[in-house]
C-alpha positions as CSV (number, residue, x, y, z in Angstrom):
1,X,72.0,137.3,162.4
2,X,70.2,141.0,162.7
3,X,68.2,140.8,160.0
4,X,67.3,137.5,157.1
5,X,66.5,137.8,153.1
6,X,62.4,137.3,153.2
7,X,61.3,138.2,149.6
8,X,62.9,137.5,145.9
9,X,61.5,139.2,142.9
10,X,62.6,139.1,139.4
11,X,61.5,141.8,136.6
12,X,62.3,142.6,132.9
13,X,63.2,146.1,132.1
14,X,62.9,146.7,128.4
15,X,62.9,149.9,126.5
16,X,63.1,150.7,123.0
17,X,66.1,152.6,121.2
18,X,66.4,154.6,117.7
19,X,69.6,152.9,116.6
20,X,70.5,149.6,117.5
21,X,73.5,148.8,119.4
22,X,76.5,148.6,117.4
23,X,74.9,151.0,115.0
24,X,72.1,150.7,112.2
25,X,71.5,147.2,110.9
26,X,73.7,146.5,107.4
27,X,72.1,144.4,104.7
28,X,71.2,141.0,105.5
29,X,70.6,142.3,109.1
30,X,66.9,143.0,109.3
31,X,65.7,142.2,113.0
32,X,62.7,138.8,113.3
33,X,59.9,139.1,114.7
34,X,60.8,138.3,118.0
35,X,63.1,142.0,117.6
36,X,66.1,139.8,117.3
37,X,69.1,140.9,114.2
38,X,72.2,139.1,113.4
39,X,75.7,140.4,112.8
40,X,77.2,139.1,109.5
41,X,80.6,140.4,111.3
42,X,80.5,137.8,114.2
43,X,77.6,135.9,113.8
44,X,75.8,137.1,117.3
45,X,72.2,137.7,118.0
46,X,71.7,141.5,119.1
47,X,68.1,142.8,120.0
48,X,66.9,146.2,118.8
49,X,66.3,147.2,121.9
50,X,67.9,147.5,125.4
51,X,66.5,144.8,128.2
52,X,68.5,143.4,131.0
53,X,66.7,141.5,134.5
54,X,66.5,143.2,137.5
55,X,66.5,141.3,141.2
56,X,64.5,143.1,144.0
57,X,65.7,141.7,147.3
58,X,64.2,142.4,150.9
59,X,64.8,141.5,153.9
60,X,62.8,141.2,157.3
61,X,63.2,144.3,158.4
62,X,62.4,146.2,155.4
63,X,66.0,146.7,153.6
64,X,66.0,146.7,150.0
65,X,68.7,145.5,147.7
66,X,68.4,145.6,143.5
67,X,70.8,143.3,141.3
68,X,70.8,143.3,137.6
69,X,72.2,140.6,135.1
70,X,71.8,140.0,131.0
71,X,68.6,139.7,129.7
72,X,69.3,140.9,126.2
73,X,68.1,137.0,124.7
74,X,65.7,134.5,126.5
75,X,65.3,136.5,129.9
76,X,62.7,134.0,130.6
77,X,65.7,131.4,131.1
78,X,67.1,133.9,134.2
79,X,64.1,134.6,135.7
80,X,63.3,131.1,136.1
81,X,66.3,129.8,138.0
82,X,65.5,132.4,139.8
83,X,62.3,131.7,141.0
84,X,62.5,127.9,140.6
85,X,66.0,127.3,142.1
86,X,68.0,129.9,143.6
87,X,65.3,132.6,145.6
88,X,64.6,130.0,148.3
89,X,67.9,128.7,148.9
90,X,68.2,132.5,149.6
91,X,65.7,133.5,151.6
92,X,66.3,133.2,155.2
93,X,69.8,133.7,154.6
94,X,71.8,136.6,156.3
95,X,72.7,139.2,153.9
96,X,75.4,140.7,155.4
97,X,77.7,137.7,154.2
98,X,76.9,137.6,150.1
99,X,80.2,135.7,149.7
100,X,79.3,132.6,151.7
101,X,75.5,132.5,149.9
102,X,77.1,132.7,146.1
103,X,79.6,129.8,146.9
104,X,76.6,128.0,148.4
105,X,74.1,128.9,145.4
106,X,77.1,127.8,143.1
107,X,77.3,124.5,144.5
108,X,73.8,123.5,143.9
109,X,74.7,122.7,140.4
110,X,78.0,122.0,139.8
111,X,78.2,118.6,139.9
112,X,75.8,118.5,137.0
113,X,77.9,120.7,135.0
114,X,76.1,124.4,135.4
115,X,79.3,126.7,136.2
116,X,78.5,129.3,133.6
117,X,76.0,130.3,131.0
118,X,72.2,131.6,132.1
119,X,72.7,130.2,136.2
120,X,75.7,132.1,136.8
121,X,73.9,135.1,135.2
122,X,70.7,135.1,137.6
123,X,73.4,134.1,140.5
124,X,75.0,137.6,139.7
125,X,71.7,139.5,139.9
126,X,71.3,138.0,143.1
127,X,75.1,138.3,144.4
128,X,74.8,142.3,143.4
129,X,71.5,142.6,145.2
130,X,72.6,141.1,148.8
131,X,75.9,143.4,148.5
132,X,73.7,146.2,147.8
133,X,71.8,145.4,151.3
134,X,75.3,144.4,153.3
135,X,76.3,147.9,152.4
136,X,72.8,149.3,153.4
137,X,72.7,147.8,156.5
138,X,76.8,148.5,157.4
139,X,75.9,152.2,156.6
140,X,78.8,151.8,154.2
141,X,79.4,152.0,150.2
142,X,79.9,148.6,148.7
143,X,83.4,149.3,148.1
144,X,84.3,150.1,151.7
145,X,82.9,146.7,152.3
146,X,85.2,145.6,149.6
147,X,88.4,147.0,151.2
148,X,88.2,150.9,150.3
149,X,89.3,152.4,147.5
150,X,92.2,152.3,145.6
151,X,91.9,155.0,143.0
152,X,89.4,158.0,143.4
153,X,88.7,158.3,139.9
154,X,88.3,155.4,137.3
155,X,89.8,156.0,133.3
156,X,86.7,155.9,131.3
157,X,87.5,154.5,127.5
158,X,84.7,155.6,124.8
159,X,83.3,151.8,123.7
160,X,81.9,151.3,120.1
161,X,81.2,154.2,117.4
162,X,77.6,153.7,116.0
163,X,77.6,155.8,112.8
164,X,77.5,154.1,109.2
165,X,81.0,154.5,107.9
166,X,84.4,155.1,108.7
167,X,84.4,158.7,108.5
168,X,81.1,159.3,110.4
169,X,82.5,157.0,113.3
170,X,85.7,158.9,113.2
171,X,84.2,162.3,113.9
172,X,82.4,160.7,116.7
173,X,85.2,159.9,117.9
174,X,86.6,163.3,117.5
175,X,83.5,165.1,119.5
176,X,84.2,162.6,122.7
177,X,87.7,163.6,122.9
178,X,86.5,167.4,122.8
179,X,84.7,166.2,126.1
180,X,87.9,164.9,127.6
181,X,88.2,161.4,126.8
182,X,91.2,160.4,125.0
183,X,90.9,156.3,124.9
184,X,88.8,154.5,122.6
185,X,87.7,151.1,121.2
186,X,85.9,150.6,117.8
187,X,84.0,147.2,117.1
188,X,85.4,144.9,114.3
189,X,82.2,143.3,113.1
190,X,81.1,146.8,111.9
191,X,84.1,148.4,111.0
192,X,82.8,147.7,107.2
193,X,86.0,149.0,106.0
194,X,87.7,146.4,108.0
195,X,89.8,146.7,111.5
196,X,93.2,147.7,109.7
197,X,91.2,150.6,107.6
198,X,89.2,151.6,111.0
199,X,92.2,152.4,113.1
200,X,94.3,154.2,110.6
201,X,91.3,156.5,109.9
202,X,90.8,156.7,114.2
203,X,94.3,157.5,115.0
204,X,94.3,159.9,111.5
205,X,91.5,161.7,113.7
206,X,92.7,161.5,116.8
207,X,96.2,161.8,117.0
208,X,99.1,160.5,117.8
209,X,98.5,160.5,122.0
210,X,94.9,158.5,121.5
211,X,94.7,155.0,122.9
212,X,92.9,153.2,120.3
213,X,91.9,149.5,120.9
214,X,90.1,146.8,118.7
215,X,87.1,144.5,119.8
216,X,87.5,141.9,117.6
217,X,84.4,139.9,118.8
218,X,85.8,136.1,118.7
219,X,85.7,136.3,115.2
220,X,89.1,135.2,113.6
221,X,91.2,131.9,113.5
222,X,94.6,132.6,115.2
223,X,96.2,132.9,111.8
224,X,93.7,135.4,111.1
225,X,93.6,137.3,114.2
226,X,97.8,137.6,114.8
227,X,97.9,138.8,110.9
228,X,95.2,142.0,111.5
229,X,96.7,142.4,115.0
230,X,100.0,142.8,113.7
231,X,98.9,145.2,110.9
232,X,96.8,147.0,113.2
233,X,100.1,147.6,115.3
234,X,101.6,149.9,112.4
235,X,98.9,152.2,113.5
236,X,99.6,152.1,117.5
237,X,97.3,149.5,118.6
238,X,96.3,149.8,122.7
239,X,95.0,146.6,122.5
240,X,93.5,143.9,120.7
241,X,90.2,141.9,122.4
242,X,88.4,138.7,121.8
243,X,90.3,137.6,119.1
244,X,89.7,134.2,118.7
245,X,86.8,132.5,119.7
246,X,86.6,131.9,123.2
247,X,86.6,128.2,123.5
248,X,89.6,127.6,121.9
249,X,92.2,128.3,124.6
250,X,95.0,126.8,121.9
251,X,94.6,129.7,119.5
252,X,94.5,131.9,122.5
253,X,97.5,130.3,124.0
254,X,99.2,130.8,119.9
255,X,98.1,134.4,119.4
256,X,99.1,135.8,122.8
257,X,102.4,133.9,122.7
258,X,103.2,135.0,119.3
259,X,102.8,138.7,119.4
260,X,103.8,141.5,121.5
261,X,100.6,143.4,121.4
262,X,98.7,143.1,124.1
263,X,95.5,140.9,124.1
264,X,92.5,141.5,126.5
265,X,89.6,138.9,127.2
266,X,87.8,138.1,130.2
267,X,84.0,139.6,129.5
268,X,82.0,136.0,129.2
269,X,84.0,134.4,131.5
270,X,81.9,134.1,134.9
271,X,84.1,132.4,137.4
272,X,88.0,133.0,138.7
273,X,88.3,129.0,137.4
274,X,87.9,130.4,133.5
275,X,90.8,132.8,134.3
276,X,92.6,130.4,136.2
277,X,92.4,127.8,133.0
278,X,93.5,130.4,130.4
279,X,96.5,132.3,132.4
280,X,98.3,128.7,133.2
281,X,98.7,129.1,129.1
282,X,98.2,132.3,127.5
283,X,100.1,135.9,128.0
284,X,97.1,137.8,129.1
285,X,98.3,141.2,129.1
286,X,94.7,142.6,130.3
287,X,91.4,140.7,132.0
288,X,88.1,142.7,131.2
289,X,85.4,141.4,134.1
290,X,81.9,141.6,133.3
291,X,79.6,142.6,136.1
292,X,77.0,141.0,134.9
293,X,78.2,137.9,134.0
294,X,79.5,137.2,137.8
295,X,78.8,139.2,140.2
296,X,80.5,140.9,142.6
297,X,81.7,138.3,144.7
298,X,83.3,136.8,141.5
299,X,84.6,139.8,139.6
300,X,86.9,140.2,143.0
301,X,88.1,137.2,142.8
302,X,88.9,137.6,138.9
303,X,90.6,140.8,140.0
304,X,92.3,140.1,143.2
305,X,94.3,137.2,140.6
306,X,95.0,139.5,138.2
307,X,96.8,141.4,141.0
308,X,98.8,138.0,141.9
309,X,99.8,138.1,138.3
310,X,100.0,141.8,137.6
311,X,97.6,141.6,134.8
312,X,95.6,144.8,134.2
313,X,91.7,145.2,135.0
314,X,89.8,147.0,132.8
315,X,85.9,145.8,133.1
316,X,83.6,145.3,130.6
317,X,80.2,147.2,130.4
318,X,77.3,145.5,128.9
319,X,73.9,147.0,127.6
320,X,71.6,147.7,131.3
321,X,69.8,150.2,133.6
322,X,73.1,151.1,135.0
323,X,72.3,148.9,138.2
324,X,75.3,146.2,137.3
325,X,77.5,149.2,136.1
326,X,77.3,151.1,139.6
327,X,78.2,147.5,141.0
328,X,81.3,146.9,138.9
329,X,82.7,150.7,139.5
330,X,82.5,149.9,143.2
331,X,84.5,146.7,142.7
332,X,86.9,148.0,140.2
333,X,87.4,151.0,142.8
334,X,88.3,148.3,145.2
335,X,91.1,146.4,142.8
336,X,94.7,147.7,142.9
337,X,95.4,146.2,139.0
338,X,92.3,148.4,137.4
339,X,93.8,150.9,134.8
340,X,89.9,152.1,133.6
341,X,86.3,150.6,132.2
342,X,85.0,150.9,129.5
343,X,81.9,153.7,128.9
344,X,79.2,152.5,127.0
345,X,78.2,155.9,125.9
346,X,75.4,154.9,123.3
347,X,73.6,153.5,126.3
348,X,74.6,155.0,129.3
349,X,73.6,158.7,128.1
350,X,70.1,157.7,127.0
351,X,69.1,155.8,130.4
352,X,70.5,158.2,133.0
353,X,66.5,158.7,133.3
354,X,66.3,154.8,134.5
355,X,68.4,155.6,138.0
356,X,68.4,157.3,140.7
357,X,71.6,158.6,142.2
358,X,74.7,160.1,141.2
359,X,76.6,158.2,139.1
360,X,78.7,159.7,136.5
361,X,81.2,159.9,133.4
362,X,82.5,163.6,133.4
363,X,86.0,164.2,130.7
364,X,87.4,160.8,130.8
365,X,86.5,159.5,134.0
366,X,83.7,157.9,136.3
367,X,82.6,159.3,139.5
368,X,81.2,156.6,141.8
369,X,78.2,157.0,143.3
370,X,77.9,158.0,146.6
371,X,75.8,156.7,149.8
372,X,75.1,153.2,150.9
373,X,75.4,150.1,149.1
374,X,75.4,150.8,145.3
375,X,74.5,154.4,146.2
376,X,71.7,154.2,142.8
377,X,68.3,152.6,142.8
378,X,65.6,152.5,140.1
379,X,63.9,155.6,139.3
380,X,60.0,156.2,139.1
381,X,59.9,156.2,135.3
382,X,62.3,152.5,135.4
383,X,59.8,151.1,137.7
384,X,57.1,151.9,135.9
385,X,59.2,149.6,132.7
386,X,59.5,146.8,134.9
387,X,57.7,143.4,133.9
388,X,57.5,140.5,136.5
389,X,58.9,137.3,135.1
C-alpha cells in the first residue's frame, strides 16, 4: 500500500432553480414547507430545488477524491451512514482497489436486509470518490482504469421537456434538434394531454427520423401500460420506460413478454443482483444504470451483464453538480453494450458554473472529460454552496 484513505467528509450542495424539475407545479401541486411538491401524475415527492450529497475523500498523502449520490429527499439519512457507519470502515483502506472496499462496505449490512435504498446511495458517493483518487494516483482517467474506451463519443438523448403544454414542449423539442440532437424522451406524469397525445404532437414536430421515447414513471398496471405502449407504437415509439411499478416483477415479466416494443428500466436498481432477478423473467430490451444509485463499481457490473446478454446500456442521469454524471460517462465509455445517456438539459446547462473541468454535451453527443480520475472537481462558487452534514 503507497498511500491509505485518512479523512471522510460529507456535504449538501443545494441551490435554488426558477422552474421546478419536470416543469412548473400543476394544480394540487403547491410545494410544503419543507420545499417538497408532489406529482398527481406518479405520486413522487420532487423538491423545488436541486440538492444532491457530495463525499470529500483524502488520503495520507494529500490526494483528493469527490463522490456524489441523491440527496434530493432526507439527505440527512446519507450523510449519516456515512459518518456513523461506512467512513471508518474506510479509512485506512488503500484506494487504489475501490472494488474490494464496496464489496466489503456492502457486507456490513446485508445480513440485516440493507442492499439498496439510502446505504447503497452513500456507498456510491464513496465508491465514486476512491475511483476518483485510483485514477489520480495511476495518473490515468477512470475509464482507462476501467478497461479503455470503447466509443469516443457517447449519443446524448434530450430528457424531459419542462414547458406547460403540449405545444410549448414540442417547440422545445424542436430548438434542441436545431443544436444537433435528434433523440428524445418526454415524461408521462406531465404530459397533461396524456403519453399517446404527447408523442403524436413530438414526432408531428420532429419528424419522421426522431427517436422519441416515453418515461412512464412506474405509474400504470400492466394492463394499463401494454395498452398506451401499444398506442404509442402507431407513432414510432424508441422506447417505453418504467412502466409498471418497480416491485412488481410479474407485470414486468407480462408487459415485456407481451409486446414487441422495447421496454427500458434499470435507474433505481442499485446492485447487478436486481438485474439479475428481473432478466431470469422479463425481455429487457434496454438497462438504464443510475450512477448515483450504485456507484461505479456496480454500474460495471450492471453493464458488463448486459453485455453477456446483449441488452443495451443507456444510463440514467439524475438531478446533481455533475460530479456523479462525469463518473457514469467514464463507465459508460468503458461498456461495449452503451448506445447513449440521457442529457438532463434543464439541469446540466444551469450548473456548468458548479464544476470545474471540461465536460461537455456539444450536437448530440458527450465529450468526456479529460485528465485524471473524473477529470472535474467542484468549483469555487460550488464550494462556497456546500453544507457539512
Amino acid at each position: 500500500m503507497t498511500d491509505a484513505v485518512a479523512k471522510i467528509s460529507v456535504f449538501t450542495l443545494t441551490q435554488p432553480r426558477e422552474t421546478p424539475y419536470l416543469g412548473a407545479a400543476r394544480v394540487g401541486e403547491e410545494p410544503n414547507r419543507r420545499g417538497y411538491l408532489v406529482r398527481k401524475g406518479n405520486r413522487t415527492v420532487y423538491p423545488v430545488f436541486d440538492r444532491s450529497v457530495l463525499v470529500r475523500i483524502e488520503t495520507r498523502n494529500g490526494v483528493v477524491g469527490w463522490g456524489e449520490t441523491y440527496g434530493l429527499v432526507a439527505p440527512g439519512a446519507v450523510g449519516e451512514i456515512i459518518r456513523d457507519l461506512l467512513a471508518d470502515f474506510t479509512i485506512g483502506r488503500d484506494p487504489s482497489d475501490p472494488s474490494a472496499i464496496f464489496d466489503d462496505l456492502y457486507d456490513l449490512m446485508r445480513v440485516r436486509g440493507y442492499n439498496g435504498g439510502f446505504y447503497v446511495d452513500a456507498l456510491a458517493a464513496i465508491d465514486i470518490a476512491l475511483w476518483d483518487i485510483a485514477g489520480h494516483l495511476a495518473g490515468k482517467p477512470v475509464v482507462e482504469l476501467l478497461g479503455g474506451e470503447q466509443s469516443k463519443k457517447i449519443p446524448a438523448y434530450i430528457s424531459g421537456l419542462p414547458e406547460q403544454n403540449r405545444r410549448a414542449r414540442a417547440e422545445l423539442a424542436v430548438k434542441w434538434q436545431k443544436r444537433g440532437f435528434n433523440a428524445f424522451k418526454f415524461a408521462s406524469p406531465v404530459a397533461d394531454d396524456g403519453p399517446v397525445a404527447e408523442i403524436e404532437s413530438l414526432r408531428a414536430a420532429l419528424g419522421p427520423n426522431a427517436l422519441i421515447a416515453a418515461d412512464m414513471h412506474w405509474s400504470h398496471t400492466a394492463e394499463e401500460a401494454l395498452a398506451l405502449i401499444e398506442a404509442m407504437a402507431v407513432h414510432d415509439l424508441w422506447f417505453a420506460e418504467a412502466p409498471v411499478p418497480t416491485e412488481d416483477m410479474t407485470a414486468l415479466e407480462v408487459v415485456s413478454q407481451s409486446t414487441r416494443q422495447r421496454i427500458a428500466v434499470g435507474e433505481e436498481w442499485r446492485t447487478v443482483w436486481d438485474m439479475r432477478h428481473r432478466v431470469e423473467r422479463c425481455k429487457i430490451a434496454i438497462v438504464q444504470p443510475e450512477m448515483g444509485h450504485k456507484g461505479i463499481t456496480s454500474f460495471m457490473r450492471i453493464g458488463q451483464l448486459a453485455a453477456e446478454l446483449g441488452i443495451d446500456v443507456i444510463p440514467h442521469a439524475t438531478i446533481g453538480a455533475g460530479i456523479f454524471l462525469a463518473a457514469s460517462l467514464h463507465a459508460s465509455a468503458a461498456l461495449a453494450m452503451t448506445k447513449g445517456h440521457e442529457f438532463q438539459h434543464s439541469i446540466f446547462e444551469p450548473n456548468r458554473r458548479l464544476l470545474q473541468g471540461d465536460m461537455d454535451c456539444i450536437a448530440g453527443h458527450y465529450c468526456l472529460p479529460s485528465g485524471s480520475g473524473l477529470g472535474v472537481v467542484p468549483s469555487d462558487q460550488a464550494i462556497r454552496l456546500l453544507e457539512s452534514l
